[in-house]
N, C-alpha and C positions, 0 to 999 in steps of 0.2 A: 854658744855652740849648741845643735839642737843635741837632744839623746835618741836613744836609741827605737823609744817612743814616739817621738816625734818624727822621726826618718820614716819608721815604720806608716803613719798614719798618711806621709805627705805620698810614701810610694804608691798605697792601695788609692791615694784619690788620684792619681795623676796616672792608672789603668783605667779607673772609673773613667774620668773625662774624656780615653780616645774612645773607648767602648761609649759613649754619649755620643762623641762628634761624630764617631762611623755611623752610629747608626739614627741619628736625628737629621741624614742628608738623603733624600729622592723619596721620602714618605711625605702621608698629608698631615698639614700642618693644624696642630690640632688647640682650642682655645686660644682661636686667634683674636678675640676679643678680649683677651687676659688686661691687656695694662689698661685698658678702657675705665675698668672698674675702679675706681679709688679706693675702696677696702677689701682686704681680702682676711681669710680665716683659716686655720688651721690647727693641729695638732705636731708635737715634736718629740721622738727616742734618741738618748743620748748618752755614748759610751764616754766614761770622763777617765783621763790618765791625770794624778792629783798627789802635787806633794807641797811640803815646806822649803825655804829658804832662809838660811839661818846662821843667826848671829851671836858667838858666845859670851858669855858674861867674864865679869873679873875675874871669879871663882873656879872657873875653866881653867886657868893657866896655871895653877896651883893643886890642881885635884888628878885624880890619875884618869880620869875616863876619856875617851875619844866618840866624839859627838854628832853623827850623819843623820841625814832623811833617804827613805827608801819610798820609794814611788810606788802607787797602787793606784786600783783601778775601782771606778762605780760606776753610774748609770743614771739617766735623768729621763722624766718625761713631765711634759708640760704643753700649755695653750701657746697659740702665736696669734697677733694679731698686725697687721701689715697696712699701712696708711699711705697708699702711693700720689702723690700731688704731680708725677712726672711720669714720665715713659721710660726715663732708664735712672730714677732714685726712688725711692721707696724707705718710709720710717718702721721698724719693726717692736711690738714688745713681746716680749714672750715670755708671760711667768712659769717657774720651771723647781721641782722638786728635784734634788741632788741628793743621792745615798748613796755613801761613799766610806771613808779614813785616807786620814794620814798616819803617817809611822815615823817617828824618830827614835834611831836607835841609840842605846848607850854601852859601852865595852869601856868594863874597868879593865886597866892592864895590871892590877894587882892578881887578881883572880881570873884572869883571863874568859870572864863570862859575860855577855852580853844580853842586854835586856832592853826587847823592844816595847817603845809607849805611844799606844793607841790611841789615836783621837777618832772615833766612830761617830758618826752625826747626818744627819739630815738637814738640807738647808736650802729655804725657800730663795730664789732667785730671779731678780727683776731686770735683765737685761736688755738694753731701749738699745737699738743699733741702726745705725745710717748704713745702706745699703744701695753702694752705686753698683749700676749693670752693663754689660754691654750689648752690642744689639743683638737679638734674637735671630740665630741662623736653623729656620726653620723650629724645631722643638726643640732648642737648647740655646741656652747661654751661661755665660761665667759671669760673677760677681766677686765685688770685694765687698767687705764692711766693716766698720769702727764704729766707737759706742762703748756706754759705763756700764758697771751694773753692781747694782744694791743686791747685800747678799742679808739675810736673817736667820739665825740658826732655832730650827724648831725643836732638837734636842740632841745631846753630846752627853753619848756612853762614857767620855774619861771622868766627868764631872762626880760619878758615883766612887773613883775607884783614890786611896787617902794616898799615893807617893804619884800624885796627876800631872799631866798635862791640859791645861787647859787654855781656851782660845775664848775670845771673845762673842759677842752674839750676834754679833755684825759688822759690816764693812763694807766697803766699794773696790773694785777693781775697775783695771782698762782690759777691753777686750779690741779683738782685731781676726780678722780672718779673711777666707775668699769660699767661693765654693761654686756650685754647679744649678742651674733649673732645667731639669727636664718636663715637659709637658706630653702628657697623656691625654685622652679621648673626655679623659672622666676627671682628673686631677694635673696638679703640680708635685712634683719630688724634686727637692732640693739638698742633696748632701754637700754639708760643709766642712770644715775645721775651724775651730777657734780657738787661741791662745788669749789666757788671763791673765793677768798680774796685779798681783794687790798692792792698795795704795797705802797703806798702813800697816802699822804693828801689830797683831794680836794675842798675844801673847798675853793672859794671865799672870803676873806673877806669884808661885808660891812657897813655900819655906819646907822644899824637901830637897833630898839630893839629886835630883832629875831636874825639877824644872830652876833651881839656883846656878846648874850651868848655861842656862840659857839669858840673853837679853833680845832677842830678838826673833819672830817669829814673819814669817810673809807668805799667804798664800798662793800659788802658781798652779795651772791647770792647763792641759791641753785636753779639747773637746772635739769629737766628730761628730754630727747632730745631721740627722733626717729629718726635715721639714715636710709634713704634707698638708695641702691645702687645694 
């Protein structure tokens, strides 16, 4: 079921797109040499909505706390590079810096107090994506894409703090998304959406009363990203 997040993000691009298709119709058609070229280049900003999926330990079922993820938001900017061998597929990489958190909350119901643990981190990401399109009606077309992406944590504020949450320093996810090319006189703008899901566990285990209710940790992300090239 999407949230509220994700409603949010598919609304504003599915205004984007009539405002593209109204007005990529009776102008001139511009870098119509685009898919000629086999590479292409560019730069990418990107707002990330970013949380955990989680799984509790033995130790949960016996202790008083109730144990949720609260979704929050960061931001990425990174290089693209785009390898087209066709006219409507195209291979993409785009390494990409991510500053962000996640939050996992914990409410003891003895004390009725609640105490959020932050995972704050930067994290370098290498995501390769297959990118099929369809035909270009005049300065615009829509795409989908799939594809992995290797993620590397270049540094994680919980790691300093002694009752922690900690996550691993890497991992893989599956991505997927669709999105939009507009072409301009001078560039390409491509806004998208892309949804994550990680393939593994990352979860640290450590011997406090915070992270002992946990057994399972999974990264998930939904992303809207500007492509310009």
């Amino acid at each position: 079921m999407l949230t509220i997040f994700q409603k949010t993000y598919i609304f504003v691009f599915y205004f984007i797109f009539l405002a593209f298709d109204v007005y990529s119709q009776g102008h001139i058609t511009h870098l119509d040499d685009y898919d000629e070229k086999p590479m292409h280049y560019g730069f990418v900003l990107g707002l990330n909505q970013m949380r955990f999926s989680l799984k509790t330990s033995n130790d949960f079922a016996s202790s008083n706390f109730i144990v949720h993820q609260k979704p929050s938001f960061g931001f990425s900017v990174g290089l693209a590079a785009t390898f087209q061998p066709a006219e409507l597929l195209a291979i993409r990489l785009s390494p990409t810096a991510v500053f962000g958190q996640r939050i996992v909350s914990f409410t003891d119901l003895t004390s009725n107090q609640t105490t959020d643990k932050v995972v704050e981190s930067t994290t370098a990401e290498f995501p390769l994506m297959l990118k099929i399109k369809s035909q270009r009606r005049h300065n615009a077309r829509m795409f989908m894409l799939v594809g992995i992406k290797p993620s590397f944590s270049l540094a994680t504020k919980a790691a300093q703090e002694t009752e922690r949450i900690r996550i691993k320093n890497g991992g893989f996810s599956i991505e997927y998304g669709f999105g939009i090319e507009r072409f301009y006189e001078m560039f390409k703008l491509a806004p998208e959406i892309r949804f994550s899901h990680g393939l593994g566990n990352v979860l640290i285990p450590d011997d406090n009363p915070f992270s002992n209710q946990l057994r399972r940790l999974v990264i998930h992300s939904v992303s809207f990203y500007l492509f310009f090239e």
